[in-house]
N, C-alpha and C positions, 0 to 999 in steps of 0.2 A: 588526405582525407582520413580524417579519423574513423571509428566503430559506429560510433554512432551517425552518424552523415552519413556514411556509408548505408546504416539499414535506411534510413531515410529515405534515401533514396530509390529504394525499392521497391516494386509494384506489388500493389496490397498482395497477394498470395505470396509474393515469397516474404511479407513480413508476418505474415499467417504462419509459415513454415517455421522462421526464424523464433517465435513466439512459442510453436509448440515444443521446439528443442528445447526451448532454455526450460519450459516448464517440467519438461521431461528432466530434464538435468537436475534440477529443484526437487521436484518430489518423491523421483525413484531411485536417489542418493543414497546412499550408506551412513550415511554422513550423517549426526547428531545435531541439532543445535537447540542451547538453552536458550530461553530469553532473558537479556543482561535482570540483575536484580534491579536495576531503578523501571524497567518496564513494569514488575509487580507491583513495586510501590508506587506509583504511577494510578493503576488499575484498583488497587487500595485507596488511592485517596482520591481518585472519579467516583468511587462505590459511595466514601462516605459524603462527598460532596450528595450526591444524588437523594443519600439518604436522607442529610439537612434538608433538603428544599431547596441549595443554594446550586443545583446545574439540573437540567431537564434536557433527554434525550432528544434527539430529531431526524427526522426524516433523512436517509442516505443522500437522496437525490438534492435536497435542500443544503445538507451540509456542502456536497459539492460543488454547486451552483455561488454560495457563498464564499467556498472557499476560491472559486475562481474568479470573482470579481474582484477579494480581497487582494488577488498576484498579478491580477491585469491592473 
């Protein structure tokens, strides 16, 4: 069984548990990280899409909801 099967199978608290470590491990890290340059230009060129008129923001929940009908 692999890592992940493994948390799977876990009863919700201790994937509570497991969630807080790794978030711990994530943000109270020493550790740097940049985000790659195609990430800015990326966010560059959403900015000027938006500016055109040619992309329009949306709701969190909507995008999500779309996005999981999209993978199902």
């Amino acid at each position: 069984m692999n890592l992940l099967e493994t948390i799977h199978e876990l009863p919700k608290i201790e994937k509570i548990k497991v969630m807080e470590f790794l978030w711990d491990e994530l943000t109270f890290s020493n550790d740097t990280y940049s985000s790659p340059k195609w990430h800015k230009n990326a966010l560059l060129e959403t900015e000027k899409r938006m500016l055109e008129g040619k992309e329009k923001a949306i709701d969190w929940n909507k995008a999500k909801q779309m996005l999981r009908n999209d993978i199902s």
